[in-house]
Structures are given as C-alpha cells and as structure tokens.
N, C-alpha and C positions, 0 to 999 in steps of 0.2 A: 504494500500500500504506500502509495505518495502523501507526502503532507504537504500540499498548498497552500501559503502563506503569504503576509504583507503584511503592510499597515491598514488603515482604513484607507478610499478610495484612490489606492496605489494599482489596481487594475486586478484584481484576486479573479473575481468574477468574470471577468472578461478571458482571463487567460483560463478558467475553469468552462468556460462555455467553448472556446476551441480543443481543446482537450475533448470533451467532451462531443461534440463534433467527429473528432475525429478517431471513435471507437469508447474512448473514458466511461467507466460509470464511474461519477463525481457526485460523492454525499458532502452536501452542505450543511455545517454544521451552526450556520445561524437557519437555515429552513428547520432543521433538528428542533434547535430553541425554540422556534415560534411551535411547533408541535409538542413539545414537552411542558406549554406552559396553556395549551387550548382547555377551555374551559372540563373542570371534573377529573384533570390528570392530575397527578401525584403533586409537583411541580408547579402546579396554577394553587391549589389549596396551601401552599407554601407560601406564595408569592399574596395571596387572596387575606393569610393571617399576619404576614409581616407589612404588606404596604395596601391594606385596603382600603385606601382612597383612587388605586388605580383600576380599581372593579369597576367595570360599566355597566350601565343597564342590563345588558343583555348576554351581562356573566362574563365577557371577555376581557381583555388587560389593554389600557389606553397605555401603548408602550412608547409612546413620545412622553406623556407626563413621567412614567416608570423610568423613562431614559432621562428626565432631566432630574430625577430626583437622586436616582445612583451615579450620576456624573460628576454633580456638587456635593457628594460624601463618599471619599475611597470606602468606610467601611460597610455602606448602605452597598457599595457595588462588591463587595467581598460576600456580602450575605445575600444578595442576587445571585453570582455565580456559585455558591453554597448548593442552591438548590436546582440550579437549572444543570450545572457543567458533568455531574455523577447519572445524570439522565440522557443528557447529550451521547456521551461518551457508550451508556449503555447501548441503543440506539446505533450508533456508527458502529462499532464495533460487529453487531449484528446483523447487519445491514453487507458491511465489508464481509464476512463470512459466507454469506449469502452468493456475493457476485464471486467472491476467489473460488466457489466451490464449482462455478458456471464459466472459468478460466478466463477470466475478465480481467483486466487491469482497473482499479482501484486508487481514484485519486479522491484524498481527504480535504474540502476546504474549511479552514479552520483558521481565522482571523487570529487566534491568540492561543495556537500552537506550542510557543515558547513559553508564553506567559502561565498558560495549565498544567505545564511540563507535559505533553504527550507524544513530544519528539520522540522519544528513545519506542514509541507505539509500532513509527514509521521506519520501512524499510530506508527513504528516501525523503529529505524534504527540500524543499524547493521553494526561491521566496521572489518575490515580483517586486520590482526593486523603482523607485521611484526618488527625486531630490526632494527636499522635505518644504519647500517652497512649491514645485508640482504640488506635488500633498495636497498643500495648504488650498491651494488653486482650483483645485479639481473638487475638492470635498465642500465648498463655498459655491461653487458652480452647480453641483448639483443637490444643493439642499437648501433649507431657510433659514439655517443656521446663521448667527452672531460668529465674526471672527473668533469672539473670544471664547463661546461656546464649542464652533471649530475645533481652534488649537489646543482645550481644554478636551478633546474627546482624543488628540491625536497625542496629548502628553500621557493620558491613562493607560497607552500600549509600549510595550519597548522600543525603543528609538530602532529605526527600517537599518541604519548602519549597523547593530549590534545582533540583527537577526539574518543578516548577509553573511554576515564574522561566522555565524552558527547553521549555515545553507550547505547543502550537496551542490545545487544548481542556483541558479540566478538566473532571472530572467528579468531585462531592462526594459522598463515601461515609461523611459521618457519620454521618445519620439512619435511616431506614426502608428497607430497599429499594426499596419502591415508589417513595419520593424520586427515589434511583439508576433506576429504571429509566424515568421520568419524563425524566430527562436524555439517557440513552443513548437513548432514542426516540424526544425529538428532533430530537438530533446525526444521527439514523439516518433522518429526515426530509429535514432538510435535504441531507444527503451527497446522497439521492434524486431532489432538485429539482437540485442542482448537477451530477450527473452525472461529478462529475471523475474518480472511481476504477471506474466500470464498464464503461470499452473497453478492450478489449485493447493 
C-alpha cells in the first residue's frame, strides 16, 4: 500500500484522482472521516457528546462550525482526532485488504500520514510537494477562508519540507498539471515494471 501525502491544498487529490485513473484503488481517508462520523456511528455519538453544539437538525455535524472550533484549540482538535482517526484507520485498513486480496494496487490518501504516525503502515509513501506561499495561494483560492484562518489551518500540519525529508517519492506540484501528471505516470510506470504492490 502507498501512503499519499501533503499539506492541505498542495494537490493530494488531484494526484490521487490520476493515480487512480490510471488502475489505483485510492481510499481516502478524509471521505473515511466524513463516514465515520454520519449520523448513529460510533464516532458521530462521540463527537455529538463532546461538541454538541455542532449537531444539526437533522442529526448530522455542521463540520465548518466543528472545523472552526478544533482549529482555535490544538486540544479541542486532539480530542476530535481521538475519536474519528482509531475508526478511520479501522476502515482503511479493511478496505486495503479487500482490494490487495483482488491484486490491486492500493494507494492511501491521508493528509496527516506523519502527523498519526501510520507511515511505518505503508509499504511506500509519497508526498506532493508544493512552496509554502503556493500553499498559501491555492488554499485562499479555493475557499472562504480568512488569510489568517488559512495559514492557521496550514500551521496545524507539519511543515510540506519536513514530510519531503520523511518521503520515498516526491512529487512536484508547483507548475502545470500536466508537469504533475508527467510525474505520477511515471512513478505509475515504474510501480508497473516492479510489481511490488500488485499481489495479494
């Protein structure tokens, strides 16, 4: 199994959607979260007793209020991933078993790979690598976020140079896509000649 990595809007997804494309089953492990926390799950009755003011009408978790509230307290977001990241993990892991038994390759997208410690899970991890002013650029571009709000969500992950330092691969997500997908295909080449992630 591959562990796909970055920072926040450093291009994870985008390089997990060619990958995928092109043979990948790619479990995402924020898609994971948002199902580990749906109304009646283990995980939502956690989140329902520690911060229910994020309950909505109609049982589900207003996860923009949820996200501003674990962003301006490291340990409000310590006891968020408490209860979502032991379900996440179940979940992928399961999942991953599923596809290696159907001789699949297996790419893990996991924002915060380092930060959980589930490296050492990964046969291979791989991080999309971006300058930290792109970052800043791209993650304001495509949301309604406050700068300071931004830079305050991209300071809560480890700095994209200290997760390079700690990569198999790297994949450069400054320029063009075409660049990036130049890279990913082939990394997606070689994986192909090596065969090491496609037996069960």
């Amino acid at each position: 199994m591959i562990g796909l990595t970055g920072g926040i809007a450093s291009g994870k997804s985008a390089v997990a959607r060619r990958l995928a494309f092109l043979g990948a089953v790619v479990l995402d492990a924020d898609r994971l979260a948002r199902e580990a926390v749906e109304p009646g799950a283990p995980a939502w009755a956690q989140v329902k007793e520690a911060f229910p003011q994020v309950i909505q009408e109609d049982q589900t978790i207003d996860r923009r209020l949820l996200g501003e509230i674990v962003f301006s307290d490291a340990q409000k977001r310590k006891l968020l991933e408490s209860f979502i990241h032991p379900e996440v993990l179940r979940m992928l892991l399961a999942r991953a078993a599923q596809a290696k038994a159907q001789g699949r390759l297996v790419v893990a997208e996991v924002p915060l790979l380092f930060e959980v410690g589930w490296e050492g899970l990964m046969d291979e991890v791989w991080v999309v690598y971006v300058r930290p002013e792109v970052q800043l650029e791209r993650l304001l571009a495509r949301s309604s976020l406050s700068r300071e709000q931004a830079e305050r969500m991209i300071e809560s992950q480890l700095p994209l140079d200290v997760k390079v330092s700690r990569a198999d691969r790297v994949i450069d997500n400054n320029g063009p896509l075409e660049k990036t997908w130049e890279q990913v295909d082939a990394l997606w080449e070689e994986l192909q000649r090596e065969d090491r992630f496609n037996r069960p």
